[in-house]
C-alpha positions as a Markdown table, in Angstrom:
| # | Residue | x | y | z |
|---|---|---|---|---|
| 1 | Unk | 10.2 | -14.9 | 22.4 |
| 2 | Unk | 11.4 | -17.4 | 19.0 |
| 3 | Unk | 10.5 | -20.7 | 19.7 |
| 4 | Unk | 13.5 | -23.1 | 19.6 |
| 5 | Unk | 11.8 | -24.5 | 16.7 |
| 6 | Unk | 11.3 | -22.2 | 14.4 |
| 7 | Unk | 13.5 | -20.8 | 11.8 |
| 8 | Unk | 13.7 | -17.5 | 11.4 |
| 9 | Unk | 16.4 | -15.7 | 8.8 |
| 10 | Unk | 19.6 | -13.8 | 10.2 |
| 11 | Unk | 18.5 | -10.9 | 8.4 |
| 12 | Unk | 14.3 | -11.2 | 9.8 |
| 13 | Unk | 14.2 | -8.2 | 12.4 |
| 14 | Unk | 11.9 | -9.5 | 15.5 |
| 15 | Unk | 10.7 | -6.9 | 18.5 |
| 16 | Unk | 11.7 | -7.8 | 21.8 |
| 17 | Unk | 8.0 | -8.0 | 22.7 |
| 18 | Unk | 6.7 | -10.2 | 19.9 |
| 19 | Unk | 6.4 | -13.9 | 19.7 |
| 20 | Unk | 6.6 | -16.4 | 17.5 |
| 21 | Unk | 5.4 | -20.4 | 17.9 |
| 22 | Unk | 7.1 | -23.7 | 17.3 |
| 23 | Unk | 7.7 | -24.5 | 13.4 |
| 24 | Unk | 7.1 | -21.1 | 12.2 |
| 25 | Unk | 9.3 | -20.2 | 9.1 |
| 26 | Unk | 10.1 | -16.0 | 8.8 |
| 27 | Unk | 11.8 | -14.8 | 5.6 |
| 28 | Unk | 14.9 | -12.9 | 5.0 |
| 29 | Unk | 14.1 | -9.0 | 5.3 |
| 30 | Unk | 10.8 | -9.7 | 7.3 |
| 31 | Unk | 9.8 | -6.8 | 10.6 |
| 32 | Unk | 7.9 | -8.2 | 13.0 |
| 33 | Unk | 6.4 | -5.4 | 15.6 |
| 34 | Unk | 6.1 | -4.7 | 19.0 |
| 35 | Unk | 3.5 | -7.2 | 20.9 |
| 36 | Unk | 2.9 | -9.3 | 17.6 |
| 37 | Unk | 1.9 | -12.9 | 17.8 |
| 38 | Unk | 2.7 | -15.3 | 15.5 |
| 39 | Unk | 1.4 | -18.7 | 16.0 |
| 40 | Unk | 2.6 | -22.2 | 15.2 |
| 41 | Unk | 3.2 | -23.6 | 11.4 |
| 42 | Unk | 3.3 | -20.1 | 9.8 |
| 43 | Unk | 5.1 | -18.9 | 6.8 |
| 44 | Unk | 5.9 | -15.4 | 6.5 |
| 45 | Unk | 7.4 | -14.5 | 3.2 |
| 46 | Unk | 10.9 | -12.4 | 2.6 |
| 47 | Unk | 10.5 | -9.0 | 2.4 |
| 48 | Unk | 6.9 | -8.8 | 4.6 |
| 49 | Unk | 6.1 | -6.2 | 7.0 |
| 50 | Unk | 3.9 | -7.2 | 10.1 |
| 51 | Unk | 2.8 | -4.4 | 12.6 |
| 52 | Unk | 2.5 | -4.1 | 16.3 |
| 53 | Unk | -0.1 | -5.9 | 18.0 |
| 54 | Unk | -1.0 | -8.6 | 15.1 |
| 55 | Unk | -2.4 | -11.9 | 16.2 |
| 56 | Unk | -1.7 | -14.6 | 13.4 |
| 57 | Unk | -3.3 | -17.6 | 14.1 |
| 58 | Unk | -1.8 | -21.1 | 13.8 |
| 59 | Unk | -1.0 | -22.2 | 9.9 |
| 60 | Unk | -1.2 | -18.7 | 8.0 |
| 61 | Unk | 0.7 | -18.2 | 4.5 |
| 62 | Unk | 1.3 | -14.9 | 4.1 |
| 63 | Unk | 3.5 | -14.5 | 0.5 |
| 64 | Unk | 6.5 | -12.1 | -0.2 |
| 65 | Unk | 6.4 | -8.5 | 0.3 |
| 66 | Unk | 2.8 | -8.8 | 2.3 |
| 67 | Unk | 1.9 | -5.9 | 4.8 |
| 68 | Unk | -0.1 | -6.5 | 7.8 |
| 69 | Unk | -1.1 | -3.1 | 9.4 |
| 70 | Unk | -1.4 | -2.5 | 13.3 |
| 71 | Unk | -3.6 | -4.4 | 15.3 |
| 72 | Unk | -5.0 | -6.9 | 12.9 |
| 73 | Unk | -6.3 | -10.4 | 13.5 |
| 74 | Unk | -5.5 | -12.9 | 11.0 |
| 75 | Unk | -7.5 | -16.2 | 11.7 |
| 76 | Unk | -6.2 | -19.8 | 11.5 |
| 77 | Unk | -5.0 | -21.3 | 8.1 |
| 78 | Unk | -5.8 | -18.3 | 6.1 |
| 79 | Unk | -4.0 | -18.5 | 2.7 |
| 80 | Unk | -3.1 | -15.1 | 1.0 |
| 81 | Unk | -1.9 | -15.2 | -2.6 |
């Protein structure tokens, strides 16, 4: 499930089973994996790689080229850099 308003590149590949929230921006060349949560007013950079069963909370940054490993919880308006 993309929200209708988010924007998400042509080239971002998102699992069937993941979900991503209103106003959530997703890079070019970004994976998103299976059961993955994405909440509103995110930015995930180009190039990123998110595992399965992530929760990011509402308002996250997460830069270019980030990993996120399997089943981590990333809490709301956490900033990496």
């Amino acid at each position: 499930m993309i929200d209708k308003f988010s924007v998400v590149a042509e080239s971002a590949h998102i699992n069937f089973s993941a979900k991503v929230w209103a106003f959530t921006v997703i890079g070019e060349d970004v994976y998103v994996g299976s059961d993955t949560v994405i909440g509103s007013h995110c930015y995930i950079g180009a190039g990123t790689t998110i595992g399965k069963g992530v929760h990011i909370q509402t308002g996250v940054f997460l830069p270019n080229n980030s990993t996120i490993e399997d089943y981590a919880f990333i809490g709301p308006n956490v900033t990496f850099t």
